[in-house]
N, C-alpha and C positions, 0 to 999 in steps of 0.2 A: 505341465502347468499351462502352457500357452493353449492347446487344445481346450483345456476343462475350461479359460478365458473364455474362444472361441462359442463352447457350446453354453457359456452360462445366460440367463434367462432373469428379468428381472420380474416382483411384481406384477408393475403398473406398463411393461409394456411386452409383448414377443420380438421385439427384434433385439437380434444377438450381438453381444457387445462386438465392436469391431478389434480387426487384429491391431496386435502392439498398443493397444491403450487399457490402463488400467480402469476396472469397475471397480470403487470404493463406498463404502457406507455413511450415509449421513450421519453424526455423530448427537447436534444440536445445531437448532435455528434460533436465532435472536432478531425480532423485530424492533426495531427505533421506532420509526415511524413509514407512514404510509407510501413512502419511497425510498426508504433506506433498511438494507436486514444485514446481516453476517449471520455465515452458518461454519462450523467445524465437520471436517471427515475425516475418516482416517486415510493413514499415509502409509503408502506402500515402502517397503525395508529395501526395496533398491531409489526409489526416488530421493535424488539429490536435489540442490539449489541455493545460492548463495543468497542470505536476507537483502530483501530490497526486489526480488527479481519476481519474473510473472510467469503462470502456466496456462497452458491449455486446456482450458475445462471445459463439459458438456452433458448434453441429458442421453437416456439411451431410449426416446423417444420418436426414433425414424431410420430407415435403414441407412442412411447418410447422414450422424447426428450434424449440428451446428456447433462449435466448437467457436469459441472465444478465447480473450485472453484476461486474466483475470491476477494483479497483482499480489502474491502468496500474502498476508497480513501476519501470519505467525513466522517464528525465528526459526530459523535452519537448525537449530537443535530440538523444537520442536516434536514430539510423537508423532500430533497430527496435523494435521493443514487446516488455516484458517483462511476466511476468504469475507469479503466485503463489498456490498455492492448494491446498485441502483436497482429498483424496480421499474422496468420500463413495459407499458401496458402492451406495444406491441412489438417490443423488442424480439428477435429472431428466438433468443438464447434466455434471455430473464425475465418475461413472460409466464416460462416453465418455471425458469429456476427460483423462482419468488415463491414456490407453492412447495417445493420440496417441506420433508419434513423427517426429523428423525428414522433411520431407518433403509428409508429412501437411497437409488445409487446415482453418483454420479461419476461422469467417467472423466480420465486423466491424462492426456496424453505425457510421454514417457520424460520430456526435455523440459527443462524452465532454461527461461533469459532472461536477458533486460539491459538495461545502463545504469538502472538506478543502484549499484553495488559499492561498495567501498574501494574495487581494484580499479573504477573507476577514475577515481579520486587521489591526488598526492597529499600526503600531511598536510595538516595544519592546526591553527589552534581550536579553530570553531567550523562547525560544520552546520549549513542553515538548510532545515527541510521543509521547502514551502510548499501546499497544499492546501485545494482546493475541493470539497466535497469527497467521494469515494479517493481522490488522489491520497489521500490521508493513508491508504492500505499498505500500501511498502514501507512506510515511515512505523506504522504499526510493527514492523519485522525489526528494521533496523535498530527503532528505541530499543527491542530486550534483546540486544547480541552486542553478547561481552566486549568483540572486536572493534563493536563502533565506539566503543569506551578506552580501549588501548589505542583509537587511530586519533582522537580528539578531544581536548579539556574540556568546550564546553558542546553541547547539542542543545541546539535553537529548532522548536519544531513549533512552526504555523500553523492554522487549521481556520478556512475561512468558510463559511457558510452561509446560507440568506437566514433563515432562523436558529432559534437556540436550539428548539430539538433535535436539529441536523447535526450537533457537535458532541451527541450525548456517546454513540461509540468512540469518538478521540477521549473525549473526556473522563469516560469513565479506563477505557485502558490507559494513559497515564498517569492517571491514581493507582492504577493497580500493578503497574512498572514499578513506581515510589514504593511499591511493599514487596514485591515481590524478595523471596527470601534469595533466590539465585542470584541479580542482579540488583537489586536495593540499595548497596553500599554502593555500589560504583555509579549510581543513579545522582543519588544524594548532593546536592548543591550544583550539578552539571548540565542536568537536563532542564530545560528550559521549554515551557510549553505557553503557544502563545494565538487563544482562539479568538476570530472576530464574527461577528456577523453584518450580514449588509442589509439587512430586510429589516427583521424584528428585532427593535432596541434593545440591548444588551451593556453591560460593566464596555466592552472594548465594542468599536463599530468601524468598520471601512474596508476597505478593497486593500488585499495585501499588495497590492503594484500603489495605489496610492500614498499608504501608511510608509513603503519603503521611498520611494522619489522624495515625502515629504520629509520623511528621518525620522518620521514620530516610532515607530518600530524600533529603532535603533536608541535615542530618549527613552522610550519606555522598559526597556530592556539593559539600559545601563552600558551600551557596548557602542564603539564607535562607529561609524560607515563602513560599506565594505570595502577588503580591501584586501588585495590578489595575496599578500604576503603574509596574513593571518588567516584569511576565511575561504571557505568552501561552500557549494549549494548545489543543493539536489533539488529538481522539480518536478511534479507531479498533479496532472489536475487539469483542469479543462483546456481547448488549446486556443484562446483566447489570452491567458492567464499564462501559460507558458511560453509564449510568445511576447509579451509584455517582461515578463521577468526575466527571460533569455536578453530582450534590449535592456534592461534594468542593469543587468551582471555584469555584460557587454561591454556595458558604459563604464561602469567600474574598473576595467579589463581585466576581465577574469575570464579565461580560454578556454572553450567545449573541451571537455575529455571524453575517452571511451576505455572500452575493454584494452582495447590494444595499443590507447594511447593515452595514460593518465594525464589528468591537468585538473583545472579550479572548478568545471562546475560538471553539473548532468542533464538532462532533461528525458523523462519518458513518454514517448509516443504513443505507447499502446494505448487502447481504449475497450470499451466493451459495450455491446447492445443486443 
């Protein structure tokens, strides 16, 4: 099998996929808008990864492709692999990959990570996923996995954007969480979805580090301040923003966890271009 890898050949280009990474199939592209797409492929039967966490993806467009990393947006029980991401005009990696189109391959490398996981994290009652633009993509995994529903009552997920069409992927997959028939019921009164924008006037407006410092986040949502002994928080999203909510947390005192070291909150570094 590894060989027939080695010699396979795609379309759109002659250079051979490289060893140990998979070549997989575009499955569908969905455009938002003119800087935002998600596309699905399919998913190889040995690749693993715990929801929340990110892969290595690339085009096979050069004999040394460029390889990023990209947070997985579909649930670990998932088929296939969803993915979510910015268009960047001269980006190394999404340049390319903004133009894929059904069909099309892209390649896989064999490992996912991350911090953004639930082993992360110790009990608690509520879990808050703050997110800022593409950061929204692990939170996409985590809302449809059952587990995040057996570790906490309530799930608080953010989504902050400059205009309204920017929030039209969170938005429409948390409507579509709310029905899903596998996870629906255990959805139902828990998940909590809470979008703003900072540009174009919108129902909610302001900066998630703002609306959190001020409380208005907290008012508007019915729940108190945080608070190390009920809540939990995952973050994601530009590193402006993570940085801001990591002193936000901080202040709270609520203490960096990891893999190997669970505690109250998370933050993900990785990025893509």
């Amino acid at each position: 099998m590894q060989n027939a890898a080695l010699a396979l050949q795609t379309a759109e280009t002659s250079f051979p996929i490289p060893a140990n990474v998979h070549a997989e199939r575009v499955v569908s592209v969905t455009h938002y808008t003119d800087s935002l797409f998600s596309f699905r492929m399919t998913r190889p039967a040995s690749f693993r990864f715990r929801s929340g966490e990110f892969a290595m993806i690339g085009l096979p467009n050069a004999a040394k492709p460029v390889f990023r990393a990209y947070s997985v947006a579909s649930p670990a029980w998932d088929e296939e692999l969803e993915f979510y991401s910015i268009k960047v005009l001269d980006g190394p990696l999404t340049q390319h990959l903004q133009k894929i189109q059904p069909g099309d391959t892209v390649l896989l490398r064999p490992k996912a990570t991350g911090t953004l996981v639930l082993d992360a994290l110790t009990p608690a009652k509520r879990v808050y996923m703050i997110a800022t633009g593409t950061g929204f993509a692990p939170f996409a995994s985590l809302i449809r996995d059952p587990e995040t529903y057996e570790k906490f009552d309530e799930i608080i997920v953010t989504n902050t954007c400059r205009d309204v069409a920017d929030l039209r992927y969170g938005n429409e997959l948390v409507e579509g969480v709310r029905e899903d028939p596998l996870i629906g019921e255990l959805v139902e009164g828990r998940l909590h979805y809470y979008a703003t924008t900072t540009r174009e006037p919108s129902p909610r407006m302001g900066r998630i580090t703002k609306l959190m410092t001020e409380g208005t986040l907290y008012s508007d949502l019915g729940v108190p301040p945080l608070n190390r002994e009920t809540d939990r928080v995952m973050i994601c999203g530009s590193m402006a923003m993570l940085k801001d909510v990591k002193d936000i947390v901080e202040a709270a005192g609520l203490v960096e966890g990891s893999n190997s070291a669970p505690a109250d909150f998370v933050v993900e570094r990785a990025f893509v271009g």
